[in-house]
C-alpha positions in Angstrom: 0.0 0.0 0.0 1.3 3.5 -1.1 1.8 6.0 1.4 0.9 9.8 1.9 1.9 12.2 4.3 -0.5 15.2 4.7 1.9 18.0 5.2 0.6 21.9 6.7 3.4 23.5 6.8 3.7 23.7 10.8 5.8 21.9 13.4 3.8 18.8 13.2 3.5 18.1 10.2 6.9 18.7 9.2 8.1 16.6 12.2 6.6 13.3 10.6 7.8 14.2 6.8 11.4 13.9 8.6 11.2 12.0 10.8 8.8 9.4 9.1 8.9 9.1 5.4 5.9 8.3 2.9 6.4 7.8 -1.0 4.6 11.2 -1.7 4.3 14.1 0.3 1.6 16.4 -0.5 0.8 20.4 0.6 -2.5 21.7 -0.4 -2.8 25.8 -1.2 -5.6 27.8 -0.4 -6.0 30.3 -2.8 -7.8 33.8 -2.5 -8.3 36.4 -5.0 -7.2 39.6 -3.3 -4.1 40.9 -5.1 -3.7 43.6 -1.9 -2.1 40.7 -0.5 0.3 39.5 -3.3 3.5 38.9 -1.6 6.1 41.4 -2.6 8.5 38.6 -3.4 8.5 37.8 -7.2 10.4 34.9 -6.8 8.1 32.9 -4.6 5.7 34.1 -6.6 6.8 32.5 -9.4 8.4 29.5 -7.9 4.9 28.2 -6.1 2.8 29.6 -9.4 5.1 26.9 -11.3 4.2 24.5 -8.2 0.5 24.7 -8.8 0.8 25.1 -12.8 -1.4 28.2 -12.3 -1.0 32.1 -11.7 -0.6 32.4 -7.9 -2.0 35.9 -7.0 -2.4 35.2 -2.8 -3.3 32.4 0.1 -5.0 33.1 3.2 -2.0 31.3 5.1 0.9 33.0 6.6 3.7 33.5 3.8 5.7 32.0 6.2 4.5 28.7 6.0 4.9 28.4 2.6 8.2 29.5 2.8 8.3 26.7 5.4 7.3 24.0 3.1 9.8 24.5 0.5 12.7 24.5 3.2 11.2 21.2 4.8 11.4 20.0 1.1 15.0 20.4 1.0 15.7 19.2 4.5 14.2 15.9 3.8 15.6 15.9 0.5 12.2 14.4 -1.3 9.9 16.4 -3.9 6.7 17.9 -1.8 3.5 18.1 -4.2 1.9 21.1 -4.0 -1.8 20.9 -4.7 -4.9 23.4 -4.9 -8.4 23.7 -5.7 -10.5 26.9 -6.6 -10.0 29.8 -5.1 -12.0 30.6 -2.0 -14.4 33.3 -4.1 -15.3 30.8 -5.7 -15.7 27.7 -3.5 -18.0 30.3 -1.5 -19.8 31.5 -4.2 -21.1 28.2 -5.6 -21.8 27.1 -1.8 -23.5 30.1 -0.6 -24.3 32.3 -3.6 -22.1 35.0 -1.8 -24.6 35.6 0.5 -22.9 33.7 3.9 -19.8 32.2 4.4 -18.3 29.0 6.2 -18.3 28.3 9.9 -18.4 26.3 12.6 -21.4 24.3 12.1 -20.7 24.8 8.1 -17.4 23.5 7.4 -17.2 23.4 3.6 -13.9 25.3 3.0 -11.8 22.6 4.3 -13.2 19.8 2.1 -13.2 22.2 -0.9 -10.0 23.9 -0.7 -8.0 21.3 1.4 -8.8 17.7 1.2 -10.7 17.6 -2.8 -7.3 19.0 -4.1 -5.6 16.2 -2.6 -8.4 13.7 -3.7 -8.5 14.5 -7.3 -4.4 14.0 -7.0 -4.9 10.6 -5.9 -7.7 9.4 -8.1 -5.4 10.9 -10.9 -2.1 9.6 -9.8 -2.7 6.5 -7.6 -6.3 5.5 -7.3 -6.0 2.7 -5.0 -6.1 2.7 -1.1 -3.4 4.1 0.6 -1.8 5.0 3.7 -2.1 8.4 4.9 0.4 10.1 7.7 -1.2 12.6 9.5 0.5 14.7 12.1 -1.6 14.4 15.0 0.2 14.2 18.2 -0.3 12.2 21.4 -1.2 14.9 23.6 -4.3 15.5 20.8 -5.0 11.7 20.6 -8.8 12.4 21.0 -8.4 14.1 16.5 -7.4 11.1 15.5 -10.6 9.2 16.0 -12.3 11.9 13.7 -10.6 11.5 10.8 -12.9 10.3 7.9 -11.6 7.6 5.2 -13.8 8.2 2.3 -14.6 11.0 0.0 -17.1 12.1 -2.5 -15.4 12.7 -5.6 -15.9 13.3 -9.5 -14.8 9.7 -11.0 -15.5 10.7 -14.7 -18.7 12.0 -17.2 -22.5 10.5 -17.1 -23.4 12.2 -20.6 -22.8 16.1 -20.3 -22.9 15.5 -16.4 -20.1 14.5 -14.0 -20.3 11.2 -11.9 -19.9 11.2 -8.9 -18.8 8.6 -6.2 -17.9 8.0 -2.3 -14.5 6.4 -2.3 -13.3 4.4 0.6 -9.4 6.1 -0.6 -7.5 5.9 2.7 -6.9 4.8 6.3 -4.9 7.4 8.7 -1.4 6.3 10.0 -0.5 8.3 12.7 3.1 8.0 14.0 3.1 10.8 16.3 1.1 8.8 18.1 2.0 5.6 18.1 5.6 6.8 19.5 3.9 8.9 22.1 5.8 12.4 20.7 4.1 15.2 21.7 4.1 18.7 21.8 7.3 19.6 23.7 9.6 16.7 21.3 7.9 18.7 18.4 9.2 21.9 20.0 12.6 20.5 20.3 13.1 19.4 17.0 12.0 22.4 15.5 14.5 24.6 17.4 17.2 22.6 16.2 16.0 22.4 12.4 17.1 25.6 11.5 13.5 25.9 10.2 11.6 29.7 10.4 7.7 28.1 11.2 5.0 30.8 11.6 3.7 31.5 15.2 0.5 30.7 14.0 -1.0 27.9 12.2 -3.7 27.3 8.9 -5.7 30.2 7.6 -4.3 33.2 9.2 -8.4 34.4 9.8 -9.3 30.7 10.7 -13.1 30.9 12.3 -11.8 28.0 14.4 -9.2 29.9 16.5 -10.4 32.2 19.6 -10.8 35.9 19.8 -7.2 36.5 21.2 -5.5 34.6 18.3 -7.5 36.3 15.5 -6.6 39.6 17.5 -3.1 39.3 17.3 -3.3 38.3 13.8 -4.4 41.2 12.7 -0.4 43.0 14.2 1.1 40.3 12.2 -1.2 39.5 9.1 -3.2 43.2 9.0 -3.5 42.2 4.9 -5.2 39.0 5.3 -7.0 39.6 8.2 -8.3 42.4 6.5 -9.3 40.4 3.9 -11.2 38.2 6.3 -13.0 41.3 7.8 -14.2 42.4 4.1 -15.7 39.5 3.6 -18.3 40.0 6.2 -22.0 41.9 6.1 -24.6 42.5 8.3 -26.3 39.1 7.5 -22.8 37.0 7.1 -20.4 36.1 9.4 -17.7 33.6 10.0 -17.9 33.5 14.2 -20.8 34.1 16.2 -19.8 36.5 19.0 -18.5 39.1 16.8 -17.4 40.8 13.1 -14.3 40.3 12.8 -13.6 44.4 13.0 -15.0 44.4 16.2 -12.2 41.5 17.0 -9.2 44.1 15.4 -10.3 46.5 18.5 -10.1 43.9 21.6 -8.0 44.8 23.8 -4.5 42.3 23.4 -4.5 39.5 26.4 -0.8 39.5 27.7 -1.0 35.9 29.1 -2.8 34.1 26.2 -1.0 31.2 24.8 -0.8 32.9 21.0 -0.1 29.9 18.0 -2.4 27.2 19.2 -4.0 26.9 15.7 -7.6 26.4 14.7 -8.4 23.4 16.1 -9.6 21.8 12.9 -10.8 18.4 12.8 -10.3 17.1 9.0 -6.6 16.2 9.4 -5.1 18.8 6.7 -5.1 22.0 9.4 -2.6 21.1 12.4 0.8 22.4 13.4 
């Protein structure tokens, strides 16, 4: 059985591609449209643009991380796949019809932008069960038993119309686990790596990660969380509580644990 490792970009994940190695490694981009936050730098502009075979114009994750992924690639000395989907305009726009956007109890920009790029590459490339590493440590044991192992996918043309089918594809391998390696070995290794990992990790305006966190991201990510904050209207929202420029004017918490992540479930977002 072939084997995958899911990679984010973060600590985690970049842990297991060294430390345990698959036959692919993939990354999958999430791509917005807002060229107010094209990164000034043409090179890695161009160098993920030829990654994806597309024009890259912006991601709603931290430049960093991607700047992350291609030193992991060198470190462990294997090709990393970058993948990606449609953009997040329009991903929302055939979900919603522009009039709401995803959240907690409506998850679909994780399957769309994260885990169908990384589908399609496997029905393309492999399309046989395979092995999947996912960077879930043992002190978050509990995600594991979460993780899903089939996937509604388009497996060719019925007439004019695509045909879809659910695809038992995968089953999880988690090796963080299984060798008990938790947050502080993690921590360790990635002080030594010589590796520069964002603070935070996923989407930078993740609906997942508390008030605090999307505070201070707007100091270090004001583009992008700006981006987030125009996305919003009186009648759509991506948290509950509060718009997210009511969040850019809480007051900063001192003593909150800043970088946790989002917390998402789906086994593509950890750090």
């Amino acid at each position: 059985m072939k084997t995958i490792n899911s990679l984010s970009g973060g600590k985690t994940s970049s842990y297991m591609a060294y430390h345990y190695p698959a036959d692919f490694n993939i990354f999958s981009l999430v791509r917005i449209e807002d060229v107010n936050c094209k990164p000034k730098d043409k090179s890695l502009l161009k160098y993920i643009s030829d990654k994806i075979g597309m024009e890259f114009i912006e991601t709603a994750e931290s430049e960093l991380k991607l700047k992350a992924v291609i030193d992991i690639e060198q470190l462990i000395g294997k090709e990393i796949i970058w993948v990606t989907g449609k953009t997040f305009e329009e991903v929302n726009r055939k979900a919603t019809g522009g009039k709401g956007l995803p959240n907690q109890q409506w998850r679909f920009c994780t399957t769309e932008m994260k885990m169908r790029p990384i589908w399609d590459w496997w029905f393309k490339n492999i399309g046989e069960k395979i092995k999947m590493g996912i960077g879930f440590r043992f002190d978050e044991i509990e995600r594991a038993s979460r993780l899903t192992t089939s996937f509604k996918g388009i497996v060719g043309k019925r007439g004019l119309r695509n045909k879809w089918e659910t695809i038992e594809w995968r089953e999880g391998y988690f090796p963080l686990i299984e060798d008990k390696i938790n947050h502080f070995h993690v921590k360790q290794w990635a002080d030594k790596s010589g590796l520069n990992f964002p603070l935070d990790s996923n989407c930078v305006g993740c609906f997942h990660k508390p008030i605090q966190q999307l505070r201070k991201n707007f100091d270090t990510e004001k583009e992008k969380m700006e981006w987030f904050a125009n996305q919003e209207s009186e009648n759509k929202r991506w948290k509950k509580e509060m718009n997210y420029n009511q969040i850019k004017k809480v007051g900063l918490q001192e003593d909150f644990i800043f970088g946790t992540g989002s917390g998402c479930q789906a086994g593509y977002c950890t750090d």
